[in-house]
C-alpha positions, 0 to 999 in steps of 0.5 A, spaced: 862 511 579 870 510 581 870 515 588 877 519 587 882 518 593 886 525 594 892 524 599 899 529 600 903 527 594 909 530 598 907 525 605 911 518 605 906 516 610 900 518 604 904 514 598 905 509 603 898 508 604 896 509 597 900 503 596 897 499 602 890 500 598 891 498 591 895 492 594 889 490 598 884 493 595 877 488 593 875 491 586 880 497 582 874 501 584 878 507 587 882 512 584 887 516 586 889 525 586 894 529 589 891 533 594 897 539 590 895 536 582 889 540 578 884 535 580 884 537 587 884 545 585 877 544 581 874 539 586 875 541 593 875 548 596 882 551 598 881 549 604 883 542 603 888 543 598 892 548 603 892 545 610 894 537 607 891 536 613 887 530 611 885 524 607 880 526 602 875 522 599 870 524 592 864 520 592 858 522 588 859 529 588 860 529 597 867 530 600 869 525 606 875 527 610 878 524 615 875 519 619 869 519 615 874 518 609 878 511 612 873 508 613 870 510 606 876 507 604 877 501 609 870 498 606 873 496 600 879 493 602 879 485 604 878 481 609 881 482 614 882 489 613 875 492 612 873 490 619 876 496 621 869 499 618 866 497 624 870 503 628 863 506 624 861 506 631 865 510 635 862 518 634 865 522 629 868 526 634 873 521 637 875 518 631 877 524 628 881 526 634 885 519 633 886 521 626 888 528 627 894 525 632 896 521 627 895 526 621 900 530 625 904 526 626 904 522 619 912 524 617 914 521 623 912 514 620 916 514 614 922 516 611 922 522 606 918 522 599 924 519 596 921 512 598 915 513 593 914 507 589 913 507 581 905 505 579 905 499 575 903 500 569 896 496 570 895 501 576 898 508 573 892 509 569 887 510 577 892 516 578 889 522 576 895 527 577 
């Protein structure tokens, strides 16, 4: 089963990082929503889709956010970059803490949404909406 990767379809930072993925990715095995498109609206709670305030993971009916969601993400990707996986270790707590500074701070990395790249067409298909 492919998982759906949600992110801020309005954040340059989030298109950025979706694009990091399909770049370094292992296996096409994920695919990819905007936490504002209809998908999100009928998988997640309003919570998530309101407050864009972290990455999203659906995998077999569970919801990953935030640090638990990178290092979801990090496992798939290649070497070197899925070594990040072993972060694992660090509690949830501070890990999640790092992801908030960065989650809020986020726009501050990347220019507007006018850099966001077109798919290619062997890609387009992984995005749901």
């Amino acid at each position: 089963m492919n998982s759906i990767l949600f992110y801020d379809g309005d954040c340059g930072f989030c298109q950025k990082s979706v694009q990091f993925v399909l770049k370094y990715e292992r296996k096409p095995t994920l695919i990819f929503a905007s936490l504002q498109g209809e998908i999100a609206a009928t998988l997640l709670s309003p919570n998530l889709t309101q407050n864009l305030d972290s990455v999203v993971v659906y995998h077999n009916g569970k919801i990953l956010t935030e640090s638990n969601a990178v290092l979801f993400i990090v496992k798939k990707l290649k070497f070197p970059f899925f070594l990040f996986f072993l972060l694992k270790i660090v509690p949830v707590s501070i890990r999640d803490h790092c992801y908030q500074i960065i989650s809020k701070n986020r726009h501050k990395f990347t220019k507007s949404r006018k850099n966001c790249e077109i798919p290619k067409e062997n890609t387009r298909k992984r995005f749901l909406d």
